[in-house]
C-alpha distance (Angstrom), angle and dihedral (degrees) to the residues before:
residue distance angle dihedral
X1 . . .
X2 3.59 . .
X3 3.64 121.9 .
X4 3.94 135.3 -158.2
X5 3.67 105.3 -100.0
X6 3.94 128.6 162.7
X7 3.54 95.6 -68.6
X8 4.11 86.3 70.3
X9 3.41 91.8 49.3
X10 4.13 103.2 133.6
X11 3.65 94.3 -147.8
X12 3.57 95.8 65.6
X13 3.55 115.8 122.4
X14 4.42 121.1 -179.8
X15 3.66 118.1 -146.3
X16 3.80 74.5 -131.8
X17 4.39 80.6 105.0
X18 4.23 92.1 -159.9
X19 4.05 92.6 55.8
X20 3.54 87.3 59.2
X21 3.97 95.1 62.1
X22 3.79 119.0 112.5
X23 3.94 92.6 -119.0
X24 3.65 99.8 44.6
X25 3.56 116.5 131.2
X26 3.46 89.1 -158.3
X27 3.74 120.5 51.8
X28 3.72 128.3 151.2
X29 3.33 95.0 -81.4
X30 4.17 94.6 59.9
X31 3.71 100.9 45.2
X32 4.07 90.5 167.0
X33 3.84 128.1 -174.2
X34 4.13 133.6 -114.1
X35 3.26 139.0 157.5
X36 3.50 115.3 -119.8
X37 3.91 154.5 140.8
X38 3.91 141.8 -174.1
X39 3.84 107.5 -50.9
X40 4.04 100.4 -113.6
X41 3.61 97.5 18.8
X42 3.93 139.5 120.3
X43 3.79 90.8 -144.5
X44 4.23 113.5 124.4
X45 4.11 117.3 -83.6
X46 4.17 91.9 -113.1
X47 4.17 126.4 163.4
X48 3.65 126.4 -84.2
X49 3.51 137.4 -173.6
X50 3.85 127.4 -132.5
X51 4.26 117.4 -117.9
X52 3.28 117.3 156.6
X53 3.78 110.4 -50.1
X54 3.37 93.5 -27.8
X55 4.06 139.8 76.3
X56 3.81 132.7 -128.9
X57 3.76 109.8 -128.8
X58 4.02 103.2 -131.3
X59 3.58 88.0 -168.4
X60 3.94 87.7 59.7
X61 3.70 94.1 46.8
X62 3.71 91.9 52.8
X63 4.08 93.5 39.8
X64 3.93 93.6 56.7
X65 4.28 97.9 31.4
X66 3.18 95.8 -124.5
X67 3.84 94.9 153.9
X68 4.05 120.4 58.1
X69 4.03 122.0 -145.6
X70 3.76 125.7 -10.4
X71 3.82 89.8 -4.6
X72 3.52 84.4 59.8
X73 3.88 100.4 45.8
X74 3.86 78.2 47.2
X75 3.63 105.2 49.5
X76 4.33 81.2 46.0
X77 4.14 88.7 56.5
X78 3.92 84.0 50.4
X79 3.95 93.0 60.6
X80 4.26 86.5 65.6
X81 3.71 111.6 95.2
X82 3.43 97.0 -114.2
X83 3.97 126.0 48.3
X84 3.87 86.0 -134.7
X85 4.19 95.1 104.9
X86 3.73 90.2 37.7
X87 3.97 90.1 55.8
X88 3.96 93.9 45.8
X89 3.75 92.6 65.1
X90 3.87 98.2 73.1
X91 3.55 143.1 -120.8
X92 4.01 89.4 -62.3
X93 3.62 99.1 63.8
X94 3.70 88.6 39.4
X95 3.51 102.8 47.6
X96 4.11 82.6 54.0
X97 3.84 94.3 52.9
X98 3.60 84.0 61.7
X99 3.38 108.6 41.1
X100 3.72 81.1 53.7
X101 3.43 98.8 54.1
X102 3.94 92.2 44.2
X103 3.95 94.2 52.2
X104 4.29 81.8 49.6
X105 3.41 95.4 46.6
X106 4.10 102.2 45.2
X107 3.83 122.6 108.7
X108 4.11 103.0 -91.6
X109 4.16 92.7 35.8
X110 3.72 112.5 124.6
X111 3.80 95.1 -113.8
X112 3.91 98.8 -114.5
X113 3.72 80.6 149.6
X114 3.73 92.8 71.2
X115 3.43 107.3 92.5
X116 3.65 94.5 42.7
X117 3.92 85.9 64.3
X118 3.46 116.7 121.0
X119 4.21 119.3 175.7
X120 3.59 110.5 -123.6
X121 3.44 91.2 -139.2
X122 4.16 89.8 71.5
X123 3.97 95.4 52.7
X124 3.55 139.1 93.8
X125 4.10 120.3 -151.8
X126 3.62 132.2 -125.1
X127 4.01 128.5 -165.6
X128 3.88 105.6 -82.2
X129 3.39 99.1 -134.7
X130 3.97 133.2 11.5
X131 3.76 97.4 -117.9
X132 3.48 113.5 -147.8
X133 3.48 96.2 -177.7
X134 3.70 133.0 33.2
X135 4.06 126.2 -171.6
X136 3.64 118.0 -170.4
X137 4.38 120.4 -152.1
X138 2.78 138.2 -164.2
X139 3.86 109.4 -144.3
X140 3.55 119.5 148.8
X141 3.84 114.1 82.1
X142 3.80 92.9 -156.7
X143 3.98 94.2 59.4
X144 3.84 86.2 46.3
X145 3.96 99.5 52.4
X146 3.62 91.0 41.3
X147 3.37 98.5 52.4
X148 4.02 92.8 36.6
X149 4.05 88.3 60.4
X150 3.79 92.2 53.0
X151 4.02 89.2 60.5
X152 4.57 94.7 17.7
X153 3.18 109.3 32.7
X154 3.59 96.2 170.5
X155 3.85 94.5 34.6
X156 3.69 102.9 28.7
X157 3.97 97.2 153.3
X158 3.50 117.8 58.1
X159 3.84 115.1 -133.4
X160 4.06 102.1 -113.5
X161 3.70 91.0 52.3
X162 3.77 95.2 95.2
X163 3.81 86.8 35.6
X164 3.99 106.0 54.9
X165 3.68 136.6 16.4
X166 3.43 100.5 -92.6
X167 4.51 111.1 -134.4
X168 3.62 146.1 131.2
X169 3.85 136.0 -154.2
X170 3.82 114.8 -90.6
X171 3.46 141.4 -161.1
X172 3.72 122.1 -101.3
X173 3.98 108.3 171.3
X174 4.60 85.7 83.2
X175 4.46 93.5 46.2
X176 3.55 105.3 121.5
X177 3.96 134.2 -178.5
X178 3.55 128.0 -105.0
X179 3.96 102.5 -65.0
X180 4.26 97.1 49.8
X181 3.48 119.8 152.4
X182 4.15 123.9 -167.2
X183 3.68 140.7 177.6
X184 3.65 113.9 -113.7
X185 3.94 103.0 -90.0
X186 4.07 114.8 -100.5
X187 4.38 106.0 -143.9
X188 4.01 141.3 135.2
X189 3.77 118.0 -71.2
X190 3.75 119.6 166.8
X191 3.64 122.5 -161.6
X192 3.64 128.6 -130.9
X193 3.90 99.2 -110.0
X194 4.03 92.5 33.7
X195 3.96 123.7 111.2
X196 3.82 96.1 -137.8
X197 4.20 135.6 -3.1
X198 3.86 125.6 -80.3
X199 3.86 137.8 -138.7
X200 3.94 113.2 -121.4
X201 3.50 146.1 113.1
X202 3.80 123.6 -70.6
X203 3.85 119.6 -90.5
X204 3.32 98.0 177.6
X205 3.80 100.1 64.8
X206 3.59 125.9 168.2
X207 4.40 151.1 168.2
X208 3.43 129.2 -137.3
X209 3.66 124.1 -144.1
X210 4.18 100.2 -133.5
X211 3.42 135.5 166.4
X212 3.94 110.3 -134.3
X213 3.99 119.8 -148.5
X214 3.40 127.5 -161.5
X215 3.97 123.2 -139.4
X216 3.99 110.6 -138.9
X217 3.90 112.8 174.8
X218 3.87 109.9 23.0
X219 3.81 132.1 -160.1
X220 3.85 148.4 -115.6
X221 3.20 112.9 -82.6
X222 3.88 103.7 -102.5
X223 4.38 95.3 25.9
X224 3.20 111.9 114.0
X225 3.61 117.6 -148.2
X226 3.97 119.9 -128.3
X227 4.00 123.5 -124.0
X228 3.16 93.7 -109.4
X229 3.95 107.6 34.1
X230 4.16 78.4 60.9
X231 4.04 88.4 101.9
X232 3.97 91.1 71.5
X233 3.78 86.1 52.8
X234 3.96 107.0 55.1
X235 3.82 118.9 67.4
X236 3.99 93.8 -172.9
X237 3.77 154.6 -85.4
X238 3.95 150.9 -66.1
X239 3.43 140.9 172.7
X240 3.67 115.4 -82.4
X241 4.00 138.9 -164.4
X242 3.30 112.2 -164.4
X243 4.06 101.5 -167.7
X244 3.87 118.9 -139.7
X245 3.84 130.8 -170.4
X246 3.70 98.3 -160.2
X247 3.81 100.8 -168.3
X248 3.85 94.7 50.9
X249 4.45 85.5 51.4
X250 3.37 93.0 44.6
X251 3.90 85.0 62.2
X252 4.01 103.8 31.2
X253 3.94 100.3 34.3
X254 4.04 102.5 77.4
X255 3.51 109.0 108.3
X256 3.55 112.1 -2.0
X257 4.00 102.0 31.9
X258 3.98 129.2 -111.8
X259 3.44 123.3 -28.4
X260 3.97 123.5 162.6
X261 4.05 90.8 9.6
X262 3.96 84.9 68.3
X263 4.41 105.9 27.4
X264 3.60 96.7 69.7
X265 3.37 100.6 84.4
X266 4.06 147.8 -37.8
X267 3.75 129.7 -173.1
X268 3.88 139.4 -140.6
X269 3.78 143.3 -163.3
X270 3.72 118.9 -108.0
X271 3.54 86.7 -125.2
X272 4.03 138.0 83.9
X273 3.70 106.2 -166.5
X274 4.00 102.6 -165.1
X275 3.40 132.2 -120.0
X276 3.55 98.5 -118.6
X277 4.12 85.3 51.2
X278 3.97 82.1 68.6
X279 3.68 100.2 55.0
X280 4.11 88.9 106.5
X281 3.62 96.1 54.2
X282 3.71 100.4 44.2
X283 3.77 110.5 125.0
X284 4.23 135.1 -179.5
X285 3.02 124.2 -83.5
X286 4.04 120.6 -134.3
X287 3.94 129.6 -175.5
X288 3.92 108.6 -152.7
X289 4.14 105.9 -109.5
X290 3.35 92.8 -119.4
X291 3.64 95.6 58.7
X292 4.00 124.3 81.7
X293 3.84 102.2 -80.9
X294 4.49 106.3 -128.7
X295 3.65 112.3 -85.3
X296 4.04 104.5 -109.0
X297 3.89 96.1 -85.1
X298 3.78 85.9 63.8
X299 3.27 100.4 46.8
X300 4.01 140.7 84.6
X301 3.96 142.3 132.9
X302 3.33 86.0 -121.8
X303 4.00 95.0 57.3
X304 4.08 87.4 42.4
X305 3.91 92.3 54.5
X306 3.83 98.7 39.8
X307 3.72 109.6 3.6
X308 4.10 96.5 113.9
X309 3.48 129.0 68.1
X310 4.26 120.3 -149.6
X311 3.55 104.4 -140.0
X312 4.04 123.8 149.5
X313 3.31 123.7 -125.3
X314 3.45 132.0 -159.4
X315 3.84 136.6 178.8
X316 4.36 123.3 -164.8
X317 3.48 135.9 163.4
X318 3.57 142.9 -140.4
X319 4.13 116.5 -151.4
X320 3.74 106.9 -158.7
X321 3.83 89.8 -115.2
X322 3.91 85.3 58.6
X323 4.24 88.9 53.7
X324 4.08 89.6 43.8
X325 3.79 95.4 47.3
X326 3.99 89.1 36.5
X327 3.28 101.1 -108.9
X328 3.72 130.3 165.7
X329 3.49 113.6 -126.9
X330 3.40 127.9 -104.7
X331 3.97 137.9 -104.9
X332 3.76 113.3 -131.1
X333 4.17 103.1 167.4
X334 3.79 141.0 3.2
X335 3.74 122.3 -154.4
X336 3.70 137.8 158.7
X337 4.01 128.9 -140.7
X338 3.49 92.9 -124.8
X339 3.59 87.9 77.6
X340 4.14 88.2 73.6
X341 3.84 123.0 125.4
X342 3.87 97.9 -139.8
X343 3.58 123.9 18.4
X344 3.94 136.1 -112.3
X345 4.08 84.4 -109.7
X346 4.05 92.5 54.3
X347 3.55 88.4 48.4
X348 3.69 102.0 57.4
X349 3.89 94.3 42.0
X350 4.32 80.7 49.5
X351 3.32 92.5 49.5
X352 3.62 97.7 55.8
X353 3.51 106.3 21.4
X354 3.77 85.1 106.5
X355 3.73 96.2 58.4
X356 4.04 92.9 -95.2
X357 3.85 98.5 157.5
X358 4.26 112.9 -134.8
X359 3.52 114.5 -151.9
X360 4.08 122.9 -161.1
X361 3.65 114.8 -75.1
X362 3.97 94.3 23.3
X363 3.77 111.1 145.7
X364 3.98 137.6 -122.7
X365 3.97 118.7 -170.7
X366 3.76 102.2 -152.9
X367 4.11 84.4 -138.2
X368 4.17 113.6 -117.1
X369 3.67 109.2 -36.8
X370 4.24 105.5 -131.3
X371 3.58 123.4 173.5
X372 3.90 122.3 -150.0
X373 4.28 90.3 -96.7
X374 3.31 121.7 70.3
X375 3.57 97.7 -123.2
X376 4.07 91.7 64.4
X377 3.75 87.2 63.7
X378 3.70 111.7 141.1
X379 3.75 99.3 -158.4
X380 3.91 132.5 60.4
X381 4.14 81.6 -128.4
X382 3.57 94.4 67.3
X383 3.58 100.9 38.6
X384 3.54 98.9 51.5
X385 3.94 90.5 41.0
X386 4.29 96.8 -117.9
X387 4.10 89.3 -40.0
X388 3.38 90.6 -48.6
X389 4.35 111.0 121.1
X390 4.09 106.1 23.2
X391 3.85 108.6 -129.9
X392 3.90 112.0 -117.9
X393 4.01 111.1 -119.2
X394 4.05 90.6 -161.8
X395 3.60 92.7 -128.3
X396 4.29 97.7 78.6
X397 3.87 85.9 -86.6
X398 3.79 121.7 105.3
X399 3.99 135.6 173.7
X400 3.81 137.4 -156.2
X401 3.83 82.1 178.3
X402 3.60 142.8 2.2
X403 4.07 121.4 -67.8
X404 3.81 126.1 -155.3
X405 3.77 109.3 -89.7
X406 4.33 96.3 36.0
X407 3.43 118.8 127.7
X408 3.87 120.5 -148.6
X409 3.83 120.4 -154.3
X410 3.35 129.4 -174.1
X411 3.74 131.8 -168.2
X412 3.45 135.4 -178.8
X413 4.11 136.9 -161.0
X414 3.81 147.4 174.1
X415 3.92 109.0 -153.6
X416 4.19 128.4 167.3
X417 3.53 154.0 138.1
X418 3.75 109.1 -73.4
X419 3.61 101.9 2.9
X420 4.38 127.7 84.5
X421 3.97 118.4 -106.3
X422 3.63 114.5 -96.5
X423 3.78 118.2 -151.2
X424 3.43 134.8 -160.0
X425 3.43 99.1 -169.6
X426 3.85 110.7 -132.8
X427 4.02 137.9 -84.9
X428 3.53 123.7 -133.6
X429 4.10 143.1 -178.9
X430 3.51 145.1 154.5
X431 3.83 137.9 -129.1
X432 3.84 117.1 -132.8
X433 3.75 125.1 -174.5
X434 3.45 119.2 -74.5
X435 4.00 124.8 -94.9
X436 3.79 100.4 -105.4
């Protein structure tokens, strides 16, 4: 379990001036990780770590040894162009690079850091990690009863919900990073009154509001690993839209689950904001006393008193008449992750308790994050009840589900008394018209 150390110290301050802003998303005390380079460039995709508005070159770091021991073998993993190496080392050599880069970065240090600079607003963004493997869950008991009354009303959860972490296996080949753009998916729909199914695009298109977590040190194929040994396992999390076209799943899903209404595409923050990061805003963890209690594999003190993590979530939109008459978008829900059913801990030990082997970089979507009110839906599905009431834009515009042209952002952020704002950043992407 991660503990607050010096890193989380609130009175931290970097001679880095922008990180020390009220609204930054990345303070000292995030220090999150991306691949990047300079946008239009042939340089090398290398790491870089979030200060302010600008980005710690990993590959400068390592060049010029400015970091001793495992912060140095860890700043040295950072210069690949994927995070994947860097996450396979463990929490140690992790928890190193940062203290590193915190003691460098404080008010007072001698600015080695300074050439390594580079501003964020002069980069481009590659995926973090190549994911080999992607599970989707399906945590959050609000987004499940919702959407099980639109299609059960009388049976709208199913009975192993509050038994088993609910997930399937995704696709990663069509994930993207903050800045993805895809043609409105093309699959079989069949209407209620029609003789047989149909070819065309999607109508019913739709996001979901997701957390993404990364998996740093895997396992041997056939170890399972415990509840509470799950902290050694996950390197950290993003924001992550998980795009749905409803009409196609409604058709497709029954028995085996989705399959073109959920590989078309899916898109992630830039950023990884680390597990150890999150230490302030970890939370307990209840199960409601009437509900089945987790078998024993599930279940821990430690998961009850820290298990759940308080991070906002927010979801707006863009039309393209917003963009053309410049427009900010607009904010449609607000959520928090605390609001899941099972927690990130109970899905790793799931996951695996069968001997399935996680490698670093593998993927979890959180599943669509739904709060108890209907307004901190995470899905166009839920807040326009199925299609049913269109959901007023402000600007004359409104949507029951996504046009061609909108833009979805997402952003996410931990904010309290006595502890520093965490950031995620945000994700973004845009729907274009379908291939016809």
């Amino acid at each position: 379990m991660n503990k607050l150390n010096e890193t989380h110290d609130l009175t931290l301050k970097s001679w880095v001036s922008s990180a020390n802003q009220a609204n930054s998303d990345f303070p000292i005390q995030n220090l999150p990780f991306a691949i990047f380079r300079r946008a239009g460039s042939n340089e090398a995709f290398r790491g870089g770590v979030a200060i302010g508005d600008q980005v710690v070159d990993m590959a400068c770091v390592a060049e010029n040894k400015l970091f001793s021991g495992d912060a140095a073998l860890a700043a040295r993993a950072c210069t690949q162009p994927t995070l994947n190496q860097f996450m396979g080392m463990g929490s140690a050599y992790a928890s190193a690079l940062r203290l590193a880069l915190s003691r460098a970065l404080r008010e007072g240090a001698d600015k080695s850091l300074e050439s390594c600079l580079v501003a964020q607003s002069d980069i481009e963004f590659e995926l973090p990690a190549t994911i080999g493997d992607y599970t989707d869950f399906y945590t959050s008991i609000h987004h499940a009863t919702s959407v099980g009354k639109l299609f059960r009303p009388d049976n709208p959860l199913l009975p192993n919900y509050k038994w088993v972490p609910i997930g399937y296996h995704g696709r990663s080949s069509s994930i993207g990073v903050s800045g993805q753009t895809f043609h409105r998916p093309l699959g079989q729909t069949k209407a209620p009154d029609a003789a047989v199914p149909s070819l065309g695009p999607c109508k019913r298109l739709d996001y979901e509001l997701e957390l993404g977590i990364y998996i740093g040190q895997g396992n041997e194929m056939g170890d399972a690993i415990a509840l509470d040994d799950s902290d050694d396992h996950v390197f950290g999390f993003c924001l992550f839209n998980d795009w749905s076209a409803r009409d196609l799943q409604a058709w497709e899903y029954q028995p085996l689950g989705p399959f073109l209404a959920k590989n078309f595409a899916s898109t992630v923050s830039p950023w990884i904001v680390t597990l150890e990061a999150m230490a302030p805003y970890r939370t307990p963890w209840t199960r409601d006393a009437a509900d089945p209690q987790p078998l024993p594999y599930l279940e821990s003190e430690t998961n009850r008193q820290q298990g759940a993590f308080d991070i906002k979530l927010e979801v707006l939109i863009q039309t393209e008449k917003m963009r053309n008459e410049k427009q900010q978008a607009k904010s449609v829900s607000l959520s928090n992750f605390s609001y899941s059913y099972w927690t990130v801990a109970q899905l790793v030990a799931h996951h695996t308790v069968n001997g399935c082997n996680l490698k670093p970089g593998d993927f979890f979507g959180s599943g669509t994050q739904s709060g108890p009110e209907p307004e901190q839906a995470g899905s166009m599905l839920e807040l326009s009840c199925g299609g049913k009431e269109a959901i007023d834009l402000g600007n004359g515009e409104s949507r029951t589900f996504l046009n061609d042209g909108d833009t979805v952002v997402l952003k996410g952020w931990c904010q309290k008394e006595g502890a520093a704002r965490i950031g995620f950043g945000e994700v973004s992407s845009t729907v274009l018209p379908a291939k016809i």
